[in-house]
Each structure stands twice: as structure tokens, then as C-alpha cells.
C-alpha positions, 0 to 999 in steps of 0.5 A, spaced: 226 220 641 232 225 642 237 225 636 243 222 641 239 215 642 237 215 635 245 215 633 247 211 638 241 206 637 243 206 630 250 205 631 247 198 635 243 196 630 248 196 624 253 194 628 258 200 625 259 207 626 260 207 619 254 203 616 250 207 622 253 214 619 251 213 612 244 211 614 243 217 618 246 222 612 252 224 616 260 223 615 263 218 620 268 223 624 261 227 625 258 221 629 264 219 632 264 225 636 257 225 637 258 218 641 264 221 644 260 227 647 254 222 649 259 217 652 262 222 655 257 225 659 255 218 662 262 217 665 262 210 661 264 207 654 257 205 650 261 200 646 266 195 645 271 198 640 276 193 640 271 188 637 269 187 630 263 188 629 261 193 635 259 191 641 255 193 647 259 194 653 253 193 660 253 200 660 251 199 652 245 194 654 243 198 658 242 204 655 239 201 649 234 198 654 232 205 657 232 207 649 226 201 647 223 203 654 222 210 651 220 209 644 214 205 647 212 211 652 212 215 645 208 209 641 203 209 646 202 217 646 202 216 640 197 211 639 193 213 644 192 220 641 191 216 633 185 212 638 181 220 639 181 220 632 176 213 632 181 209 627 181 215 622 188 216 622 195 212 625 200 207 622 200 199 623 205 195 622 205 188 621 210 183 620 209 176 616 214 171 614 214 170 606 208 165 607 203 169 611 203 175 607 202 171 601 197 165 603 194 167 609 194 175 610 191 179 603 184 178 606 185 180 612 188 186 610 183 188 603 177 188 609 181 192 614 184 197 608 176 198 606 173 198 613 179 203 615 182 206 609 184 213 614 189 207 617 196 205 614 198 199 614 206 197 613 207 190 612 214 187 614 217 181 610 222 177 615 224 171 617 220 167 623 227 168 627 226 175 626 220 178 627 220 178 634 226 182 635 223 187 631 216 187 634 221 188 641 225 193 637 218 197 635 220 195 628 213 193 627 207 193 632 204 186 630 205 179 628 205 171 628 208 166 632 207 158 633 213 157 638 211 151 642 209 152 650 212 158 649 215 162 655 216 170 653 213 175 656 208 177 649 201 178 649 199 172 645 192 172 641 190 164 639 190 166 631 190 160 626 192 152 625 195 149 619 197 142 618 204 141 616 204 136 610 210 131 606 211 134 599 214 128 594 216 130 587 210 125 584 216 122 579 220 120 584 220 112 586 216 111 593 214 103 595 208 102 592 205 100 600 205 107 601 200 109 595 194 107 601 197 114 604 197 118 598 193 124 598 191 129 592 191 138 592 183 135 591 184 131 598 187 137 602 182 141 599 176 138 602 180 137 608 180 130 608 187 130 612 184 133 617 180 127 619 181 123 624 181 117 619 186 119 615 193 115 614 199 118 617 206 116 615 213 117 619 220 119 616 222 112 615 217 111 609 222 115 605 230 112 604 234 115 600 229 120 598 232 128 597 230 133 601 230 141 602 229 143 609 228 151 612 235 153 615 235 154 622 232 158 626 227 157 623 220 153 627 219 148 621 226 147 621 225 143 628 219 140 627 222 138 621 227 134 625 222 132 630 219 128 625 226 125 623 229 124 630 222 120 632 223 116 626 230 114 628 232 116 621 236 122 617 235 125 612 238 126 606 239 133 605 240 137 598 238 144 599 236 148 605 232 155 604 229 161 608 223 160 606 217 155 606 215 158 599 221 157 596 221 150 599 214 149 596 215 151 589 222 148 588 219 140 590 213 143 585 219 144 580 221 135 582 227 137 585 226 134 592 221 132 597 220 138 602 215 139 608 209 145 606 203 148 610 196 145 607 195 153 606 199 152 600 194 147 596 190 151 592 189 146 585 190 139 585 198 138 585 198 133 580 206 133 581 206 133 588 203 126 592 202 128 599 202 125 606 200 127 613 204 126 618 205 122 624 206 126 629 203 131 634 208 138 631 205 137 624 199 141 627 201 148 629 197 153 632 199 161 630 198 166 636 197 174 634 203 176 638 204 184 640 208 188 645 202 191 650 199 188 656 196 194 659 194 198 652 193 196 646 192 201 640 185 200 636 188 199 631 191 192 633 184 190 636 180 191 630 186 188 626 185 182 630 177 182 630 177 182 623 183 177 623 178 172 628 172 174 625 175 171 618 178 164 621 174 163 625 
């Protein structure tokens, strides 16, 4: 990318020609100049300076989109001369929620490191809301979705499924008709609640009981308002957090009843009782999701062979 994208690019993401001329080591006079000369040679503004934080004028908008447009042109160069090599050079980048790159991600990755160790492999922890901006921006080359019917123009690979789970502090008070939908950590990990047999609740078994919810923005936030909009029912929210894990850990700890994915269970959960859900959205369906349609690295292909391979 030629240095006067990069500088306005950068700008555009921080939002800031300060902010954005600390991150290019430069001082801010220096830049500033820099974005005159660019504006300048186009004939028009690039940014709003009346407003705070900077804004993209239409002219911004579309050079910003001319810049992504050329940062995949060099990706795909670059990744096409990585693929001559037959995988023993190149960088891939993966972006994963706290949850996948903690539960779902480290076999993938220890197979793919061994059976391509000339590979390197960056891994990007964000927010679900976040991940496909970077994947738009180049940030990352791969990551995972579980947007329901989704409408974008990404290629999409089917990847995984989990269950979405109720997590109740095992302390707290539940009416004793519900002991018949209780399942343990053992339960879970023999699958028990994938069966079509097994007793599922609705969110209006649970009044007065506390719960953390993920913020907004977030997939499991809306599912998780489904549940309670289908019940006729709202919850009694005491904490929302950014992360399914952090919700996880904080109901283990008997804070609050929160909603988990079965892929968390690894022991017995004696403090926890769990219930599976009474709704079509508590299962969810993972795609792969990356930017190319008409060329796709080799490294992309085999991560997602082996990410198959494995889970399937």
C-alpha cells in the first residue's frame, strides 16, 4: 500500500490525526500536511474536521473503499506467491471470540502448526460484533459466524454446531417441579441433551432468578432475548459482560444464572444445574467465513480441511 493510503487509512481508523500520527511514529503537524497534500491532489476533502471524532466525507468513503480494494489485490499476490512455495512459507490470520480460541480453536491449531510448521499463525481475539469488520479491513484472513440466514456477501463454510444451555447457580432457589429438567456436566458430556427426548424449559420457569446477559451486538445477546420474548417474560438483569466465558465462570462462581455453550462443559458442574432450551435458536450453526470467492490461499483450504477433518 502506498505510504499516503496508509496515513489516511490510518487516520480513518483511529478516528484521529493525533491518535493516527502516534501510531505511525510521526508528529502530528507532519501528518497533517501529508493529508493536505493528498486532499489537495484529489480536488476534495477526505474528512469531516468539524466533527469529533473525524469523519469520512463521500469522497473519504470512497477512497477508503479503493484502499481495501487494493490491500486485497496485494493479499491475493502475496498469497498466491506464498502458495508456489507448497505451504512452507505465509502468514494466516484467524479471529475468534475469547470462546473459540479457548474451547473450540487449540486442536485445530496444534494439527495445523505440526503438519505446516513453515505457516504462521496469528490469532486475533475480538468481540463476535468485531470480527467481520476486520475480516472486511484485512485484519484477519479467517474467522466464525453464527448469524442466523445470513444476507452478506462472505464465503461461508458450514463449520461446527453447539447447544445453547441455561446455567443456574446450584444454591440458588428453583421450584421443585423442575428437578425432572435438570441435567449434570456428566449429562452434557454424554450428550444426553442432544436427544430428542430430553426435557427442555421456557424462560418463564425461572421468576426472580438474577441473570448476566452478553452485552449487545453480541449473537447470544439476541438469542437470549428471543428466549425471554417467546416466554412473555423479562429478565431480571444484574451484570452484562462481553464475553460468553466471563458469563460461564461468573454463574460457576453463583453469582447468577446466565446462558453457556455445551462446549464449555468439561467436568460435572456440581455447582451449576442445566437446562436445555425450548427453542430452535439455542442450537447454533458456526460457518467458516472468509473474504475470497474466486481465490482462496492454500493455507485458508487446509486450515479449514483440518478444521472438518476434526469435527466432523
Amino acid at each position: 500500500m502506498e505510504q499516503d493510503m496508509k496515513y489516511i487509512y490510518t487516520i480513518y481508523k483511529k478516528q484521529s490525526i493525533s491518535k493516527a500520527a502516534e501510531a505511525l511514529y510521526m508528529t502530528q503537524p507532519a501528518l497533517s500536511i501529508a493529508v493536505s497534500r493528498v486532499e489537495d491532489s484529489l480536488g476534495t476533502r477526505l474528512f469531516n474536521r468539524d466533527q469529533k471524532p473525524l469523519e469520512l466525507t463521500e469522497a473519504g468513503e470512497l477512497y477508503i473503499n479503493k484502499v481495501l480494494q487494493i490491500q486485497a489485490l496485494e493479499d491475493e499476490l502475496q498469497a498466491q506467491l506464498n502458495d508456489l512455495s507448497g505451504l512452507k512459507t505465509g502468514i494466516l490470520k484467524i479471529g475468534g471470540s475469547h470462546y473459540l480460541n479457548s474451547y473450540i480453536l487449540p486442536p485445530i491449531l496444534t494439527a495445523f502448526s505440526r503438519q505446516h510448521p513453515g505457516i504462521q499463525l496469528e490469532l486475533v481475539e475480538a468481540g463476535s460484533y468485531e470480527l467481520l469488520d476486520m475480516l472486511k479491513e484485512h485484519v484477519i484472513d479467517i474467522t466464525f459466524n453464527c448469524t442466523l440466514s445470513p444476507k452478506d456477501s462472505w464465503n461461508r463454510i458450514p463449520g461446527f454446531q453447539d447447544m445453547i444451555l441455561l446455567a443456574v447457580p446450584s444454591y440458588f432457589e428453583i421450584n421443585d417441579t423442575l428437578q425432572t429438567y435438570r441435567l449434570t456436566g456428566q449429562d452434557i458430556l454424554s450428550k444426553r441433551h442432544l436427544r430428542p427426548d430430553c426435557p427442555s424449559v421456557t424462560m418463564d420457569l425461572f421468576p426472580g432468578i438474577p441473570f448476566i446477559l452478553l452485552t449487545p451486538g453480541n449473537n447470544l445477546y439476541s438469542r437470549c432475548r428471543h428466549f425471554f420474548e417467546c416466554a412473555k417474560t423479562e429478565p431480571a438483569v444484574c451484570l452484562q459482560v462481553s464475553q460468553l466465558v466471563t458469563a460461564y465462570h461468573l454463574a460457576r462462581g453463583g453469582m447468577a444464572a446466565t446462558f453457556i455453550s455445551d462446549w464449555l462443559i468439561k467436568d460435572e458442574c456440581p455447582d451449576l444445574f442445566l437446562y436445555k432450551i425450548d427453542s430452535p435458536q439455542a442450537t447454533r450453526s458456526f460457518d467458516l467465513v472468509t473474504r475470497g470467492k474466486t481465490y482462496m490461499p492454500k493455507a485458508q483450504q487446509e486450515f479449514i480441511r483440518i478444521f472438518k477433518d476434526y469435527y466432523e
